[in-house]
C-alpha positions in Angstrom: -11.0 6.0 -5.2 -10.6 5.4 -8.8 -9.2 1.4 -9.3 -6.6 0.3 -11.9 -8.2 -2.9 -13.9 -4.9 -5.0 -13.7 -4.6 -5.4 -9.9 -7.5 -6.8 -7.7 -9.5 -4.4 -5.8 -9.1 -5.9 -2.5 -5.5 -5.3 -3.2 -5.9 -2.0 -3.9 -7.4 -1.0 -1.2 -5.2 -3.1 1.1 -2.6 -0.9 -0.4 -4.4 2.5 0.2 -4.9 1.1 4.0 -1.1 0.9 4.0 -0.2 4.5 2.6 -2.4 5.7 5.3 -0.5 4.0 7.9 2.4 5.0 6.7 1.3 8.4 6.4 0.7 8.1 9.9 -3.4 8.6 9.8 -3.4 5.5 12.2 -0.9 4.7 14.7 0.4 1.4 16.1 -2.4 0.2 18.1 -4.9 2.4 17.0 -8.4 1.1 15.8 -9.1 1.4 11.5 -12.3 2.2 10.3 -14.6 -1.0 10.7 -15.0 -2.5 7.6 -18.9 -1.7 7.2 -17.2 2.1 7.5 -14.4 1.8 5.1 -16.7 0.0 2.3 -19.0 3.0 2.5 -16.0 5.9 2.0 -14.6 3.3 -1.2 -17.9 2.8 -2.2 -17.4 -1.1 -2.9 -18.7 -4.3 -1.4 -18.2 -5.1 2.2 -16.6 -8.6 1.0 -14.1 -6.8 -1.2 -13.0 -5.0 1.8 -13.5 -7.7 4.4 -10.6 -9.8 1.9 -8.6 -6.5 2.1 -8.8 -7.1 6.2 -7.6 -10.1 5.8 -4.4 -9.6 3.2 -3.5 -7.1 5.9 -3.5 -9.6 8.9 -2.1 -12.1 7.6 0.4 -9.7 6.7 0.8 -8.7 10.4 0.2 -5.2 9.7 -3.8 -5.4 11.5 -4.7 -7.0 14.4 -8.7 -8.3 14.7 -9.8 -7.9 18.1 -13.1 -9.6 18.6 -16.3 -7.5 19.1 -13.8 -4.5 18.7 -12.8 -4.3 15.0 -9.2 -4.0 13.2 -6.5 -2.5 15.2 -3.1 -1.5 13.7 -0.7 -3.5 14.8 2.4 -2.8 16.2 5.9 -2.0 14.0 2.9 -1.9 11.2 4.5 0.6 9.4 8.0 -0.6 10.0 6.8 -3.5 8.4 5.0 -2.0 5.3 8.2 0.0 4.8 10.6 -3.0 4.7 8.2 -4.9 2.2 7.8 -2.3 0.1 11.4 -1.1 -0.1 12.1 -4.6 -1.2 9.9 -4.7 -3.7 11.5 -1.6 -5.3 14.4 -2.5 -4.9 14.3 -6.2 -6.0 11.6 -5.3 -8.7 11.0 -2.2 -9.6 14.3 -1.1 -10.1 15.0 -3.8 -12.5 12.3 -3.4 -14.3 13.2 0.1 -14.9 16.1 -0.4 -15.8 15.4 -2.9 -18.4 13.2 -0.5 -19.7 15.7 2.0 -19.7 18.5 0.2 -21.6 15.4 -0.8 -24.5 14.1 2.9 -24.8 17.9 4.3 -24.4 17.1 6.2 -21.5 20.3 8.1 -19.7 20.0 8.0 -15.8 20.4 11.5 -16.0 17.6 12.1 -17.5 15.6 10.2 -15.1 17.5 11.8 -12.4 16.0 15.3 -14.1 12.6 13.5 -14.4 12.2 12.7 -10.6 13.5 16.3 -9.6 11.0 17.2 -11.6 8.0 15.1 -9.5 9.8 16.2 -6.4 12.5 13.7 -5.7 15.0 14.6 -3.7 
């Protein structure tokens, strides 16, 4: 995994845990790859990950059973969906359009653009 300099690792990989979730790789009560485990496949320090863990519990989206490891936890990804589509919407957007109306940017030719990368 290649990591962007502007937001923190743990972050980052908090974030990758999520797409997978959401990609379905783990299901509601399933059990992640320990943390020991997902460190290795990253290649990054076991305490970066363990704080990654921990974003993601506090978040409701894992569940620490003891002795056991990380479980996902239930309406995870109904959860990751609802926080992330209000971030778009709330801040994303925006931004874009600010951005937009600076550069002179038509929608239309973002509506071309995000055919273009697949958009529906």
């Amino acid at each position: 995994m290649i990591f962007s300099d502007n937001i923190p690792i743990f972050v980052q990989i908090a974030e990758r845990l999520s797409d997978e979730i959401l990609a379905g790789n783990y299901a509601e009560g399933e059990r992640v790859p320990s943390v020991r485990e997902y460190s290795v496949l990253l290649e990054v320090n076991v305490n970066t990950t363990v704080k990654a863990y921990d974003l993601l519990s506090s978040r409701g989206v894992l569940l620490m059973k003891r002795g056991m490891g990380y479980f996902v936890s239930e309406g995870a990804a109904q959860h990751i969906l609802e926080e992330r589509r209000g971030e778009l919407l709330q801040k994303k957007i925006p931004e874009l359009v600010k951005q937009m109306q600076l550069l002179r940017v038509k929608v239309a030719d973002v509506a071309e653009a995000m055919r273009q990368c697949g958009a529906e």
